[in-house]
C-alpha positions as CSV (number, residue, x, y, z in Angstrom):
1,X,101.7,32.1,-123.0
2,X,103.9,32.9,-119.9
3,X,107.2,32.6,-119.6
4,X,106.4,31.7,-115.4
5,X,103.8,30.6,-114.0
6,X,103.8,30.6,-109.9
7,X,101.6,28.5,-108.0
8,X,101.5,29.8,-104.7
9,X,101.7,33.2,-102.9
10,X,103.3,32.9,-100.1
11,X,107.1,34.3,-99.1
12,X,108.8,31.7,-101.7
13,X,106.7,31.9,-104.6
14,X,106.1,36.0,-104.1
15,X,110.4,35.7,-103.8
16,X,111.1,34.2,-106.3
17,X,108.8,36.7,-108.4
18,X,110.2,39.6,-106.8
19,X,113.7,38.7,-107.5
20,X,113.1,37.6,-110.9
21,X,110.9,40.3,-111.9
22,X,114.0,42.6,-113.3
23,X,114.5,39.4,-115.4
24,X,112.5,40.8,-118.4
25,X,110.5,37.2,-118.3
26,X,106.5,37.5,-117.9
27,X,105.8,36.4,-114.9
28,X,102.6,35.4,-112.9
29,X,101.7,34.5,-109.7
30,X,98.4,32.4,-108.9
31,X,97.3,32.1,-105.3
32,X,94.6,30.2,-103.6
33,X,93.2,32.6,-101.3
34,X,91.0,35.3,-102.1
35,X,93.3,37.9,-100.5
36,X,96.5,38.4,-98.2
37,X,96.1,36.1,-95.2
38,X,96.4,38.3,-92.3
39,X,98.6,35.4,-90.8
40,X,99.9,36.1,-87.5
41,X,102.4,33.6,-87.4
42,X,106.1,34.9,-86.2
43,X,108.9,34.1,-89.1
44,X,112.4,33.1,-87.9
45,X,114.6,34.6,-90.9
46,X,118.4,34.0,-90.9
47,X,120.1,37.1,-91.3
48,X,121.5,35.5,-95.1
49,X,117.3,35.5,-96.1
50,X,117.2,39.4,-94.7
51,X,120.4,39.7,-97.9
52,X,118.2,37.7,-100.3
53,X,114.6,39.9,-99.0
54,X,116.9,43.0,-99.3
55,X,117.9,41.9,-103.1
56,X,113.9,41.6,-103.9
57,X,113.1,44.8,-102.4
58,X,111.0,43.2,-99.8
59,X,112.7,43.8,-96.8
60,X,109.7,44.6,-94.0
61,X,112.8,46.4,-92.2
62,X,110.2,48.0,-89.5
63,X,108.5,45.5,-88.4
64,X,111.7,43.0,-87.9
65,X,113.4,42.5,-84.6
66,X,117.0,41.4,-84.3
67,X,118.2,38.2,-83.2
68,X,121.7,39.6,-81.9
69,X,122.6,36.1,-79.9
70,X,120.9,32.5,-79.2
71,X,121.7,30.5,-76.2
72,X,121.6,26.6,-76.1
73,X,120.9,24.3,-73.7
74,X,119.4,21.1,-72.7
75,X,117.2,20.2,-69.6
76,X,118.2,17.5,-67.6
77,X,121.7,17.8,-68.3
78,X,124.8,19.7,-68.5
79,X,126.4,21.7,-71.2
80,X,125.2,24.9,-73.0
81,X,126.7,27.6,-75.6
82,X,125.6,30.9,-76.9
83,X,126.0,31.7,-80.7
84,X,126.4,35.6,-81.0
85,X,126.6,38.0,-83.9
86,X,129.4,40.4,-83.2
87,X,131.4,36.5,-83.1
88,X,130.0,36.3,-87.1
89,X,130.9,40.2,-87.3
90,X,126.6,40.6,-88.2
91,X,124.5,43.2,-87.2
92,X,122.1,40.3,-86.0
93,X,122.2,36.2,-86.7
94,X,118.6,36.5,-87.8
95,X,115.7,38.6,-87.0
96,X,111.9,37.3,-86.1
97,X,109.2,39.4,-88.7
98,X,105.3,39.2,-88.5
99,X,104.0,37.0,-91.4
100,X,102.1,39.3,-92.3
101,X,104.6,42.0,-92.7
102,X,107.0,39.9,-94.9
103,X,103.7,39.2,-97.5
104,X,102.7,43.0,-97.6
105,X,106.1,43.7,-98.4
106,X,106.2,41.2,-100.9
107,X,102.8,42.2,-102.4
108,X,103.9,45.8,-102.2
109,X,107.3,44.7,-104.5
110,X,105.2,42.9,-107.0
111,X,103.1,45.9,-107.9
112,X,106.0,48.3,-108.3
113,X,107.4,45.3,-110.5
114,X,104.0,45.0,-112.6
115,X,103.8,40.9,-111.6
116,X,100.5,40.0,-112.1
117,X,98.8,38.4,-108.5
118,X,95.7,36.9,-109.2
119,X,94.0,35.7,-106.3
120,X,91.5,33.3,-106.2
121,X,93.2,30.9,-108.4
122,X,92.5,27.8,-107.3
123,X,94.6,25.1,-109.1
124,X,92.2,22.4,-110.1
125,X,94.4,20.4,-112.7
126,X,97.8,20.3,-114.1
127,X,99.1,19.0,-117.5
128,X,102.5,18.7,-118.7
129,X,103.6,19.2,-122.1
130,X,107.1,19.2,-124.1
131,X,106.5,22.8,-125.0
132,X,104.6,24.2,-122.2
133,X,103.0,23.6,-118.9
134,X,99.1,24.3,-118.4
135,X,97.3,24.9,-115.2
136,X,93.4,24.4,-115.4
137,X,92.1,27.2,-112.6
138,X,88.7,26.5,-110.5
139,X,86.6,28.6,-113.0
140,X,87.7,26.6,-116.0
141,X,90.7,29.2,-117.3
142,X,93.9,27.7,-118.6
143,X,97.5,29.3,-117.9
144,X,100.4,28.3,-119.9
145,X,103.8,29.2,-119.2
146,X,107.1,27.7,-119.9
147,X,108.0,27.2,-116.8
148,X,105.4,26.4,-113.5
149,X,107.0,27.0,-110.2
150,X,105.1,24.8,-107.5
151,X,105.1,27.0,-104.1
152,X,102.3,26.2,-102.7
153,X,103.2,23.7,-99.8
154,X,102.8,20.8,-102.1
155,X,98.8,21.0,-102.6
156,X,99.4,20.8,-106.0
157,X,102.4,18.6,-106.6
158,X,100.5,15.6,-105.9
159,X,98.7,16.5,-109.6
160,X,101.8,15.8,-111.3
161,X,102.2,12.0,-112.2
162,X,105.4,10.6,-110.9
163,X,105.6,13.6,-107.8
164,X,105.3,11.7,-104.2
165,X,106.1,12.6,-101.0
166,X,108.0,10.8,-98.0
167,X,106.3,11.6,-94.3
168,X,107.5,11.6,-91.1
169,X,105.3,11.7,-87.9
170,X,107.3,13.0,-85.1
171,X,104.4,12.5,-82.7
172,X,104.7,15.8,-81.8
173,X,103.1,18.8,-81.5
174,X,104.1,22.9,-81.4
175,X,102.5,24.7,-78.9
176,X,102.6,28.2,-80.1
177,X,102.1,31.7,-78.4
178,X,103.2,35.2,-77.3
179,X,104.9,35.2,-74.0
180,X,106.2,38.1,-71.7
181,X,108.5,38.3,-69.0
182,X,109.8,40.5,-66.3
183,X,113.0,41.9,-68.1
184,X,114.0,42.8,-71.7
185,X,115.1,39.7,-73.8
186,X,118.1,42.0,-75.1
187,X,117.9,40.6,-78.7
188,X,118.5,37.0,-77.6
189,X,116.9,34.2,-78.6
190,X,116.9,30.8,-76.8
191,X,116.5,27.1,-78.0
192,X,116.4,24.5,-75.0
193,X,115.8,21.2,-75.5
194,X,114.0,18.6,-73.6
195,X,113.1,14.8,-73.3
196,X,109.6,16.0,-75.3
197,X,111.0,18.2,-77.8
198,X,112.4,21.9,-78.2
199,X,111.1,24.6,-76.6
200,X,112.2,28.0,-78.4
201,X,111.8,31.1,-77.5
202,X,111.9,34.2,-80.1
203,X,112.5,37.9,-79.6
204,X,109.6,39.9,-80.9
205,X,109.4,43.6,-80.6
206,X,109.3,43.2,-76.7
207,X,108.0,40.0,-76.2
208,X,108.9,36.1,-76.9
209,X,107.0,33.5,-79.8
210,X,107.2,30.2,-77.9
211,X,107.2,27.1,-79.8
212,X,106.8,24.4,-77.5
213,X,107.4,20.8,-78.4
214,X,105.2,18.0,-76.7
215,X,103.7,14.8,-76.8
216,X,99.8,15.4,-78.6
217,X,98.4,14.5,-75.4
218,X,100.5,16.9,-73.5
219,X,100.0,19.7,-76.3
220,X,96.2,19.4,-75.8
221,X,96.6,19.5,-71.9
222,X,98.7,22.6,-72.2
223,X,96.1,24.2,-74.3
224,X,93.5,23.4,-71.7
225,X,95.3,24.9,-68.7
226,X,94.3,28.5,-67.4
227,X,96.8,31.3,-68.2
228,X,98.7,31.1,-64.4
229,X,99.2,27.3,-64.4
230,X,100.1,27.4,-68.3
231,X,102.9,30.0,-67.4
232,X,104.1,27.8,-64.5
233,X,104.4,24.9,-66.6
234,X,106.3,26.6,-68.9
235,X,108.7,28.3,-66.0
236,X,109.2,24.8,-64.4
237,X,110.4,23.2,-68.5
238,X,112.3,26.3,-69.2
239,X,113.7,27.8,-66.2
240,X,114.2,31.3,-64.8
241,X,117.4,32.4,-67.8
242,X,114.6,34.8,-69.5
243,X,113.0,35.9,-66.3
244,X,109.8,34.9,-64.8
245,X,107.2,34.7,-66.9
246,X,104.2,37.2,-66.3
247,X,102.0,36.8,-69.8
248,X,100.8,34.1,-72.4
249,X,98.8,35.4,-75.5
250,X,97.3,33.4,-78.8
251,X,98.1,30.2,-78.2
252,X,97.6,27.4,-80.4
253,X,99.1,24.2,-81.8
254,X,100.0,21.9,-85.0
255,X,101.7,18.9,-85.4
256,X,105.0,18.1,-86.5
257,X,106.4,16.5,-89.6
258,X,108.5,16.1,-92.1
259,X,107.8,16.0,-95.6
260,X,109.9,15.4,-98.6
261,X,109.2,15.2,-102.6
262,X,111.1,12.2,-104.2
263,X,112.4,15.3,-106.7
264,X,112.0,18.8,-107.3
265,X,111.5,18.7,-110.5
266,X,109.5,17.2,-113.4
267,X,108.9,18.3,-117.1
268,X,108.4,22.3,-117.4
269,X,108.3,22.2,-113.0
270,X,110.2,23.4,-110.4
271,X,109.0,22.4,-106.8
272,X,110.5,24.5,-104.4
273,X,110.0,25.7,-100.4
274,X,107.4,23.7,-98.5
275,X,106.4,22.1,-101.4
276,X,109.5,20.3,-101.3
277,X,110.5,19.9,-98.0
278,X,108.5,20.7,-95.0
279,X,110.9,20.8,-92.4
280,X,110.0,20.7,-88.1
281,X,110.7,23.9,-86.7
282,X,113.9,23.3,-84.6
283,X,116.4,25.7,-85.7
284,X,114.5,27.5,-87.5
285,X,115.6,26.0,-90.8
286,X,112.5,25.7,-93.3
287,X,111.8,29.3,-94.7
288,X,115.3,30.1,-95.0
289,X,115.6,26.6,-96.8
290,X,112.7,27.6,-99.0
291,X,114.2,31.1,-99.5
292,X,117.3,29.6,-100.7
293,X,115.3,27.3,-103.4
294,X,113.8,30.8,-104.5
295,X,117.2,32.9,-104.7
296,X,118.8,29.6,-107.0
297,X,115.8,29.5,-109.3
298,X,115.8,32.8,-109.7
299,X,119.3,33.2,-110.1
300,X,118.7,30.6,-113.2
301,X,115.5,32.5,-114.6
302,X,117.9,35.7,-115.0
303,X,120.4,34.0,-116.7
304,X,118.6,31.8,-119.1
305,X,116.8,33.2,-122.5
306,X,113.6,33.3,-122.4
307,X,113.1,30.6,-125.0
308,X,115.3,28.5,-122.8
309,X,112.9,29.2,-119.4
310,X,111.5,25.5,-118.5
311,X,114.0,23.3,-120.8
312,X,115.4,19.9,-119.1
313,X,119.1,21.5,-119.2
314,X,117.7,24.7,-116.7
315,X,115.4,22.4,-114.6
316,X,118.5,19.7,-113.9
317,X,120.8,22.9,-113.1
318,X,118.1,24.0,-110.1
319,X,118.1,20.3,-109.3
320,X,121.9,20.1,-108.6
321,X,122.5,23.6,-107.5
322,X,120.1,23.2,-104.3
323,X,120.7,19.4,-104.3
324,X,123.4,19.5,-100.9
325,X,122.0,22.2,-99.4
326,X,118.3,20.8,-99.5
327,X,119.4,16.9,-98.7
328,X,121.4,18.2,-95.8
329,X,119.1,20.9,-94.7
330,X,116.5,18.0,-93.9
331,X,119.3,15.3,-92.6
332,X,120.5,18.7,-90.2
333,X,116.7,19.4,-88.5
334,X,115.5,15.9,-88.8
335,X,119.0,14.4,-86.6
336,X,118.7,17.5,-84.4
337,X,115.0,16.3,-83.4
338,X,116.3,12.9,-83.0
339,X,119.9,13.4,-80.9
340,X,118.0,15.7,-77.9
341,X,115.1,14.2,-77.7
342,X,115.8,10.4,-78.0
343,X,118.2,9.5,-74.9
344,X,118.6,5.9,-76.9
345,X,120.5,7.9,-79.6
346,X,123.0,10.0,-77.7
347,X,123.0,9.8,-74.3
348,X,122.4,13.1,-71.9
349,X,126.0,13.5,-71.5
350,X,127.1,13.1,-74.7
351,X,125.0,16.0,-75.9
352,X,126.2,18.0,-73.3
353,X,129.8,16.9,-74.2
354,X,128.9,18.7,-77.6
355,X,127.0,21.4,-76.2
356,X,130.1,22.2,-74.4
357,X,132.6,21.3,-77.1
358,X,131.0,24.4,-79.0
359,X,131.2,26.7,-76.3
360,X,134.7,26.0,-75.5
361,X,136.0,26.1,-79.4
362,X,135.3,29.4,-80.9
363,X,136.0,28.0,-84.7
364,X,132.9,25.2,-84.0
365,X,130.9,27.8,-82.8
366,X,131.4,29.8,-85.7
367,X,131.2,26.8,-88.2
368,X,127.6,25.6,-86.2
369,X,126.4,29.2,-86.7
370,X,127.5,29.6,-90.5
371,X,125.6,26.7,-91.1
372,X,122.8,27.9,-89.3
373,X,122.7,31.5,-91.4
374,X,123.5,29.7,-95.2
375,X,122.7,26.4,-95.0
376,X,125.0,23.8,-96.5
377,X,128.2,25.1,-98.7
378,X,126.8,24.1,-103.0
């Protein structure tokens, strides 16, 4: 029997492996896919998840570009900041790293560690025990472990009796893609909002990741357009602060919602990252929320014996020690999506009233970007 069992391969389950590999614990990781996913997805990582990646030994330092400075602002009305680094005294607020760079890096740290990563394990069935936890794999094997970790995006939660999950539907969708411009972005990063939804621009290497908010229909017309009349759409939401835009790559689109479990926890189970909240996009708040989950469980798989790994005592200690930070991590995003885009809820001016309020008092500034880079204070 394990002492872990990890459902789910991605950058929180292979974190919380990584850092609790020096733990002494057997661990295992068990992961759908049939290999590393070659995602191409940009991650938007605060610069307190680089620490925690650092930690774990998975740090894909190459391929990350800074995030030195992110300026705010809102169409259609006045009022804008900028949140900058050297204000935090940080090399960077966060830093924008290739999907697939942060898994290799992870994959790399779990073979130097000896963690076992079996792909192709396909979680059919889950039972729950006093003793142990047993996952029933698509070829018939059983793992046990003391503890099963549930990282998986919540695919396999719903197998747990008593595990449900709340859903918002924005009615929106994130249209996603590699832009260029005609100047460098200089390490800055830019989040303006708009009647449909945020529109986000990214620094990567020397080029932008858009994430576009709009209505479904307007998502699908946006794919539709030609690359010039695309890029003029975009110039005409955004405006000319990055430059004029010359390129569009890779575009695509997914919908937007949010997602919570009614508890992160059941007997012998920790549900943690996506699999507990799925968060929308604005801010950038979901995989650093997820990498928090994975730094407090494993902070509790070091510190507990390993006869001790999965009791009720350990499980409600990961409950209340991401408790604030996860309930106010979703309140944060989903009243962010709601205050700029829903003119009914605060009006144009006030939101530039507090736009401006944080670029005229340094100390809100630096509280709104704290909160930003560590989430909510245990």
């Amino acid at each position: 029997m394990l002492d872990v069992a990890i459902v789910g391969g991605g950058p929180v389950g292979a974190t919380v492996a990584a850092l609790a590999a020096s733990s002494g614990l057997s661990l295992a990781v068990l992961e759908a896919r049939t290999g590393p996913s070659g995602d191409r997805r940009t991650l938007a990582l605060s610069d307190a998840s680089r620490e925690r990646l650092e930690e774990a030994g998975a740090w894909p330092a190459a391929s990350a570009t800074p995030i030195r400075s992110i300026h705010i602002s809102q169409r259609g009305g006045p009022g804008r900041t900028v949140l900058d680094a050297a204000e935090q005294s940080l090399p960077a607020l966060g830093y924008t790293v290739a999907y697939a760079a942060l898994e290799a890096a992870l994959g790399e740290r779990l073979a130097r560690s000896g963690v076992e990563v079996r792909y192709g394990a396909t979680c059919e069935e889950i039972r729950l025990a006093p003793e142990a936890a047993a996952v029933r794999l698509g070829g018939g094997e059983e793992v046990a472990a003391r503890l099963l970790v549930i990282a998986d995006g919540g695919a396999s939660a719903g197998k747990i009796a008593g595990i449900a999950f709340a859903e918002k539907d924005y009615g929106q969708e994130a249209v996603v893609g590699a832009v260029r411009t005609d100047r460098p972005h200089g390490g800055r990063a830019y989040e303006r909002f708009t009647p449909q939804g945020p529109l986000a621009l990214l620094p990567v290497e020397d080029r932008y990741a858009l994430v576009w908010t709009a209505a479904p229909a307007e998502a699908r017309r946006l794919l539709a357009l030609a690359d010039a009349p695309f890029l003029a759409a975009l110039q005409q939401a955004f405006g000319d602060r990055a430059g004029r835009f010359t390129a569009i790559e890779s575009r695509g689109a997914f919908p937007l919602k949010l997602r919570t479990v009614n508890t992160p926890i059941a007997l012998r189970t920790a549900i943690v990252g996506n699999a507990a909240q799925a968060l929308h996009p604005i801010a950038g708040q979901g995989l650093n929320l997820g990498l928090r989950d994975a730094a407090a469980l494993a902070d509790l798989l070091r510190a507990t014996p390993a006869e001790a790994v999965g009791e009720a005592s350990m499980l409600e200690a990961y409950r209340e020690a991401r408790r604030r930070d996860a309930s106010r991590g979703v309140a944060f995003t989903d009243f962010l999506v709601s205050a700029f885009s829903d003119a009914r809820r605060i009006p144009t001016w006030g939101r530039g009233l507090a736009l401006a309020a944080l670029d005229l008092f340094p100390p809100a500034r630096r509280a709104f970007a704290e909160r930003m880079i560590h989430g909510a204070a245990p």
